[in-house]
C-alpha positions as CSV (number, residue, x, y, z in Angstrom):
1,X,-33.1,72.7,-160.0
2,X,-35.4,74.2,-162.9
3,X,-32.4,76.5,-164.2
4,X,-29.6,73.7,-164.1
5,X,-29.0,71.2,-166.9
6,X,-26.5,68.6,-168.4
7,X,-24.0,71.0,-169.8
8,X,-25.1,74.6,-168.5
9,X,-26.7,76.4,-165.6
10,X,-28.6,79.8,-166.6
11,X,-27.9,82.3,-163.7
12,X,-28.8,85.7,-162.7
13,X,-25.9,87.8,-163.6
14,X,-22.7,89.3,-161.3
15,X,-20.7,92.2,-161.4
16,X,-18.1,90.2,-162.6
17,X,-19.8,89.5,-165.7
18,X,-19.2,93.0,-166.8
19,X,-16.2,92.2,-169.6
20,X,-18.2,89.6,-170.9
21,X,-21.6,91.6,-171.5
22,X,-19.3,94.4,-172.5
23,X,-17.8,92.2,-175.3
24,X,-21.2,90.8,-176.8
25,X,-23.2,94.2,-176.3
26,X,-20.3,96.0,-178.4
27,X,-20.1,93.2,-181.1
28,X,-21.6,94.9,-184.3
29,X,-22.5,91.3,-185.6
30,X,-25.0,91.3,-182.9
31,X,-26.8,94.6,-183.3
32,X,-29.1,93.2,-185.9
33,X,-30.9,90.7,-183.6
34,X,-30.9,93.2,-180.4
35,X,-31.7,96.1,-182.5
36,X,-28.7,98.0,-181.0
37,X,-27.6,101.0,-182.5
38,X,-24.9,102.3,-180.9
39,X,-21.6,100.6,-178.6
40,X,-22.5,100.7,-174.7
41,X,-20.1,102.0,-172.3
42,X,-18.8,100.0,-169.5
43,X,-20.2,102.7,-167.1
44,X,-23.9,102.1,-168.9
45,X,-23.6,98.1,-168.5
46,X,-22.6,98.6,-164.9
47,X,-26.0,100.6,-164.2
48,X,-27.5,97.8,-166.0
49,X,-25.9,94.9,-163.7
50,X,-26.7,96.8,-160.8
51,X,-29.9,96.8,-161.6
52,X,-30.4,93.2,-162.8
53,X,-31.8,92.1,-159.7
54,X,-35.2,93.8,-160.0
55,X,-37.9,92.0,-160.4
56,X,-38.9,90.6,-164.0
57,X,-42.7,92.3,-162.8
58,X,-41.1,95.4,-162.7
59,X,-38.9,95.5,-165.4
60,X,-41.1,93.3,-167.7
61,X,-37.7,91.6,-168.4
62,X,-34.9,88.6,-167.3
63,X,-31.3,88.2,-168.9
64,X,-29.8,84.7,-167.6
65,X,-26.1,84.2,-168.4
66,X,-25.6,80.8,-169.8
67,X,-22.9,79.0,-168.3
68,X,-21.1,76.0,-168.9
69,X,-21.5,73.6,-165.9
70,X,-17.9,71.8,-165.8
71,X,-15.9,75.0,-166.8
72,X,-18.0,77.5,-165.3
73,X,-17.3,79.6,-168.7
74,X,-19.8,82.0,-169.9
75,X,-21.2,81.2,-173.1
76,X,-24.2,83.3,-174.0
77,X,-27.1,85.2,-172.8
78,X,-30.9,84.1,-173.0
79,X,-33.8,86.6,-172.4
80,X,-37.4,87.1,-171.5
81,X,-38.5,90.2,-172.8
82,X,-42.2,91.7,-173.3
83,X,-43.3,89.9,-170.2
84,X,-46.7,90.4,-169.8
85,X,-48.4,88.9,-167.1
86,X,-52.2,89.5,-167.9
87,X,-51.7,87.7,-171.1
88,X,-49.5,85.2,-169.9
89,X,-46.8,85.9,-172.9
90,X,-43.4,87.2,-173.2
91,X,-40.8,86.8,-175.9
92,X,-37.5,85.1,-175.8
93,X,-34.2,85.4,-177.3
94,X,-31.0,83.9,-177.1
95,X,-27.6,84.3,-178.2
96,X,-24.2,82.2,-178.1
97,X,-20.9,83.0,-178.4
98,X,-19.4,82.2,-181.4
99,X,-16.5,80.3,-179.8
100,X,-19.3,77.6,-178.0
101,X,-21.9,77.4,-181.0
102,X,-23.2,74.0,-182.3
103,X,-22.2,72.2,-178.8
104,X,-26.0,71.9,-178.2
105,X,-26.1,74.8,-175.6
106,X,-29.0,77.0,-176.7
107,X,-31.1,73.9,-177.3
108,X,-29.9,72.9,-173.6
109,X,-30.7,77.1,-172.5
110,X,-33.8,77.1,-174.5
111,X,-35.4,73.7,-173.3
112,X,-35.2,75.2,-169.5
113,X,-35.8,78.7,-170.2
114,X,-39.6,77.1,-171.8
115,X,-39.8,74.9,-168.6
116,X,-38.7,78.0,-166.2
117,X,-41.4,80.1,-168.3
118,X,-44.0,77.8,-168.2
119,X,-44.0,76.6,-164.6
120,X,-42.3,79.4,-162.6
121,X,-43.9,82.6,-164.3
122,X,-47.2,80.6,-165.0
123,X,-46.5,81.7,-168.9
124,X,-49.4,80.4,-171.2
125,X,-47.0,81.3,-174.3
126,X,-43.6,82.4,-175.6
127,X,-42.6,83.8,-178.8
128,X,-39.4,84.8,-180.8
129,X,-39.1,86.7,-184.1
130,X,-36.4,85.2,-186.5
131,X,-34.8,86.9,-189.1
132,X,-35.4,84.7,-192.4
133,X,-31.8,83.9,-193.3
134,X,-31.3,82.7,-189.4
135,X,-31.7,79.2,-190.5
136,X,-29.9,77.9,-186.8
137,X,-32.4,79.5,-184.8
138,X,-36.2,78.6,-186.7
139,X,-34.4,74.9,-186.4
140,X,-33.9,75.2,-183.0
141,X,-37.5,76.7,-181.9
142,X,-39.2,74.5,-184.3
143,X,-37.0,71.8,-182.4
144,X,-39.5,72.8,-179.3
145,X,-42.4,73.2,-181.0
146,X,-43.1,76.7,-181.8
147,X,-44.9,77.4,-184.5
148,X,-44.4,79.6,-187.5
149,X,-47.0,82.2,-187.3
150,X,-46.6,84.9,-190.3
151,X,-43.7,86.5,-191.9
152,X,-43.0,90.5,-191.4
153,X,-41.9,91.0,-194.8
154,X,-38.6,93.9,-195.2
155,X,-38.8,94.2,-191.0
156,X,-35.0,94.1,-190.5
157,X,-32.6,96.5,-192.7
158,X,-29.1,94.8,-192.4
159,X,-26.0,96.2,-194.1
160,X,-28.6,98.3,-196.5
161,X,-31.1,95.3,-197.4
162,X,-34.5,94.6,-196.0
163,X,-34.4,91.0,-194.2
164,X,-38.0,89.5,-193.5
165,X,-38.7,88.1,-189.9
166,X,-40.6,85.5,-189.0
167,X,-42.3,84.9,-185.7
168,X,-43.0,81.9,-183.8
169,X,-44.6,81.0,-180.8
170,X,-45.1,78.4,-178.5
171,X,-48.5,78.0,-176.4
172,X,-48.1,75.7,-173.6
173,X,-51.1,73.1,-173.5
């Protein structure tokens, strides 16, 4: 099973995820990377889970719930976003809870997400764009290969400063 590791399965998500997306959508420490700007309603994720089942042609995205194979506790979110199927590209991005970081779960999520991308979709690339002080993350996509490929310089404002971001990609060969 492509979407089935070691520690964690990445599945499509259930209604009864609904307290869980709730509590990392409305987590402020989070906004930065998902460029939220505002708290989302239960009623609003809801919609969202409902219609989390379309397909990723349509919606030109895919959210998978990470989850923890022996537990069955959810642990994090990983996404394909920007999915563009003429160019054979999307973006990813990932996020873990802090309660289950450094247990080697996004480098368990990330390692099948790239295999799921690459052989299900028929992906010829994925990036990600990094904030520069997100040391964790360039580590763990440089850990797969991706490649730094330029710096936005001042892209991010975070708590009134500019943050640069720097984008990385991965072309499958």
């Amino acid at each position: 099973m492509t979407l089935k590791g070691k520690q964690i399965i990445l599945r499509a998500l259930e209604p009864e995820d609904l307290e869980f997306l709730y509590q990392i959508e409305n987590n402020e420490s989070f906004w930065e990377v998902s460029h939220t700007q505002k708290p989302f309603s239960k009623y609003i994720l809801k919609q969202y889970l409902e219609s989390a089942h379309l397909d990723i042609y349509e919606t030109k995205q895919l959210r998978f719930l990470i989850e923890e194979v022996s537990t069955k506790k959810q642990l994090g979110m990983i996404d394909i976003f920007d999915f563009n199927p003429q160019h054979k590209r999307a973006g990813i991005g990932i996020l873990i809870h802090p309660d289950f970081q450094k247990k080697g779960f996004a480098s368990e999520a990330l390692s099948l997400l790239i295999k799921y991308s690459f052989s299900h979709l028929q992906l010829h690339q994925l990036y990600a764009d990094i904030t520069a002080d997100n040391i964790k993350s360039m580590v763990l996509f440089k850990k797969y290969n991706f490649s730094k490929m330029g710096v936005k310089k001042d892209w991010i404002i975070s708590q009134g400063k500019f943050k640069d971001e720097i984008s990385f990609q991965l072309i499958k060969v």
